[in-house]
C-alpha positions as CSV (number, residue, x, y, z in Angstrom):
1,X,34.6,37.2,72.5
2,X,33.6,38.6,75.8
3,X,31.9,36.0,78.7
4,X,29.4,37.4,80.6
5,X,29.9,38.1,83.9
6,X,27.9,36.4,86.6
7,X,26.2,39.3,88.8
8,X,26.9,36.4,91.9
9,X,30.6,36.4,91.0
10,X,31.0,40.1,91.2
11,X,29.4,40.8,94.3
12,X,31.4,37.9,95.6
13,X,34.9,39.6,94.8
14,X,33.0,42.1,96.9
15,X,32.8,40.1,99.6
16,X,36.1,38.8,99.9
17,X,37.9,42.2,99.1
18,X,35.9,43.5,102.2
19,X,36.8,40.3,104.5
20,X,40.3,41.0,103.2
21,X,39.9,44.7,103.9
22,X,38.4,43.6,107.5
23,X,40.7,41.1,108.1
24,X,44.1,43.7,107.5
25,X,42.4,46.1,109.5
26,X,42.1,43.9,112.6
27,X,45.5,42.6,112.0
28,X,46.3,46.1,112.0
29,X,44.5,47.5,115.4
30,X,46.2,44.0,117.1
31,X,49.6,45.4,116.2
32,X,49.2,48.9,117.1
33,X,47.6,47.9,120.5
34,X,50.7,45.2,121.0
35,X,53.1,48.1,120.6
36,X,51.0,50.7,122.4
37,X,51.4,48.7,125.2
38,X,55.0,48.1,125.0
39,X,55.6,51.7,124.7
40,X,53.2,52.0,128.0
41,X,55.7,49.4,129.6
42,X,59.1,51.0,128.5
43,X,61.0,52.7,131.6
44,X,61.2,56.4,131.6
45,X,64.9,57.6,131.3
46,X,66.6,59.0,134.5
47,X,67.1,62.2,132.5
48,X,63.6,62.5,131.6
49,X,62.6,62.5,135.4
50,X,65.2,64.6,136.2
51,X,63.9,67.3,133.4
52,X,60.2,67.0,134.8
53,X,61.1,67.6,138.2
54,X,63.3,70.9,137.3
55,X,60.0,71.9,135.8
56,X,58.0,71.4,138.4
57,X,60.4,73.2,141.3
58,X,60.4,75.9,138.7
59,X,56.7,75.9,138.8
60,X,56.1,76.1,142.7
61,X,58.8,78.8,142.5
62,X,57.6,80.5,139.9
63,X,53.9,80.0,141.7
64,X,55.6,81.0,145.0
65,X,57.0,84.9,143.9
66,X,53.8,85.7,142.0
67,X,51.7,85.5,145.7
């Protein structure tokens, strides 16, 4: 035997499976935007800065000869 379903209790599951949904999905955005912002806060290596400014002198030199 087979109950019949309740139309309220189905679009109830509904409900919850979108507050759940909802609910993961602004857990999720907190937690990328917590550790977007420690990335934004992390020191940039020494050698990094180094690298970048070898680029750019090689730029202005570069920008320099074609003239």
């Amino acid at each position: 035997m087979n109950p019949k379903r309740n139309p309220t209790d189905a679009s109830e599951k509904v409900r919850v499976r979108r507050r759940d949904i909802k609910n993961a999905e602004t857990e999720i955005g907190l937690k990328l935007r917590a550790l977007y912002a420690s990335v934004q806060e992390e020191e940039i290596p020494a050698r990094f800065l180094d690298l970048l400014e070898k680029l750019d002198e090689a730029e202005r030199n570069h920008a320099q000869s074609s003239k």
